[in-house]
N, C-alpha and C positions, 0 to 999 in steps of 0.2 A: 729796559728798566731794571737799574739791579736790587737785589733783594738782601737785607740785612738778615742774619739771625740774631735774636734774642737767648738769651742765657735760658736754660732748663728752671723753671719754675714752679712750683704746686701752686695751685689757689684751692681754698676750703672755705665753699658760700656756708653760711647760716640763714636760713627763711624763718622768719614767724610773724605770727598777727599776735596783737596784745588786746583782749576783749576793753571794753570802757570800765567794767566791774574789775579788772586785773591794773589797770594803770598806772595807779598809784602805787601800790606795792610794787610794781615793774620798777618804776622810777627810783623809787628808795634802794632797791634791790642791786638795779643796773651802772648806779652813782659809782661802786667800788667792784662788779664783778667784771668787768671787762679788763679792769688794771691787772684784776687777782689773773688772768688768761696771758695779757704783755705783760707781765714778771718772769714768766715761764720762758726758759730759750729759746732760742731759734726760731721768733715771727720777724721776717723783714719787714713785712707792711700790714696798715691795718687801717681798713676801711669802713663804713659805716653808711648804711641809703636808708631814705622812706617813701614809700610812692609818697607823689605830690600831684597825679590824675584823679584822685579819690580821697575821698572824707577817712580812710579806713585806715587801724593804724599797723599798717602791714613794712617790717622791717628786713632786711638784708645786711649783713653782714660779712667780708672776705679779710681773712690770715692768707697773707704769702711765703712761703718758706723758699728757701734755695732748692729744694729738691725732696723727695718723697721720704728717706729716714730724716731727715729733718723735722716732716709735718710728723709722721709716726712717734717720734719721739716726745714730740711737744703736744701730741693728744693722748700720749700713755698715759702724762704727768699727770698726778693725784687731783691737783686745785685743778687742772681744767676738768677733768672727769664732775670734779664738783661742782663748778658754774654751768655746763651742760647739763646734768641733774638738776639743779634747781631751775635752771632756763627751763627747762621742759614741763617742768611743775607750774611755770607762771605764764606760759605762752600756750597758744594751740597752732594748729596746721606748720608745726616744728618739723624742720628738714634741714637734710646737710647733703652736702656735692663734694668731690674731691675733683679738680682736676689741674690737664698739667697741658704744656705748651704745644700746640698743634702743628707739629713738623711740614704739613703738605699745605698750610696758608701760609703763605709768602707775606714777609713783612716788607712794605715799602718805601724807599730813600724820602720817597715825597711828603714823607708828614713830619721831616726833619726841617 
C-alpha cells in the first residue's frame, strides 16, 4: 500500500463555550470579527464546528497556513491580536493549539 505525502501545513484550533447570558452580544460581535481575522494574509483555510451531541454552545474554530512563519506572521497582525482580545472577553473555557502535519502517519492512496 503506497503512501502519499501531504504538503507542510500549520492548523491553529480556537475552542470556546458562549454562556446563554453572552450570546447575543457573541452573535452581534462574531457577524464581522472573523472577516476582520480572513482580511489578514496568509489563511488558506478556514473552518468553523459546534458540538451537535449536546444542548451546549461549545465552538471550534481552525486557520490553515502553508507553514509556521506564515501562521506567526498572520497572529502578530494587530486586528487579529484584537478579535482574540475581544473573543476572550465574550467567551469562557478559551483555548488555542498550534499544530502542523504529522510525518510518521502515513497518508493513504485509498481514500482517493
Amino acid at each position: 500500500n503506497k503512501c502519499k505525502r501531504e504538503p507542510f501545513m500549520v492548523l491553529y484550533v480556537l475552542k470556546w463555550s458562549i454562556s446563554s447570558e453572552q450570546l447575543n452580544a457573541y452573535k452581534k460581535w462574531a457577524e464581522l470579527a472573523i472577516e476582520r481575522t480572513l482580511i489578514v494574509p496568509n489563511v488558506v483555510e478556514f473552518r468553523r464546528y459546534r458540538t451537535v451531541a449536546s444542548p451546549s454552545n461549545q465552538i471550534v474554530v481552525t486557520y490553515e497556513f502553508t507553514d509556521l512563519p506564515a501562521w506567526a506572521k498572520w497572529y502578530s497582525h494587530e486586528e487579529v491580536q484584537k478579535v482574540l482580545d475581544e473573543l476572550s472577553m465574550l467567551v469562557s473555557n478559551f483555548s488555542t493549539e498550534i499544530w502542523n502535519m504529522a510525518p510518521i502517519v502515513p497518508i493513504s492512496n485509498q481514500s482517493e
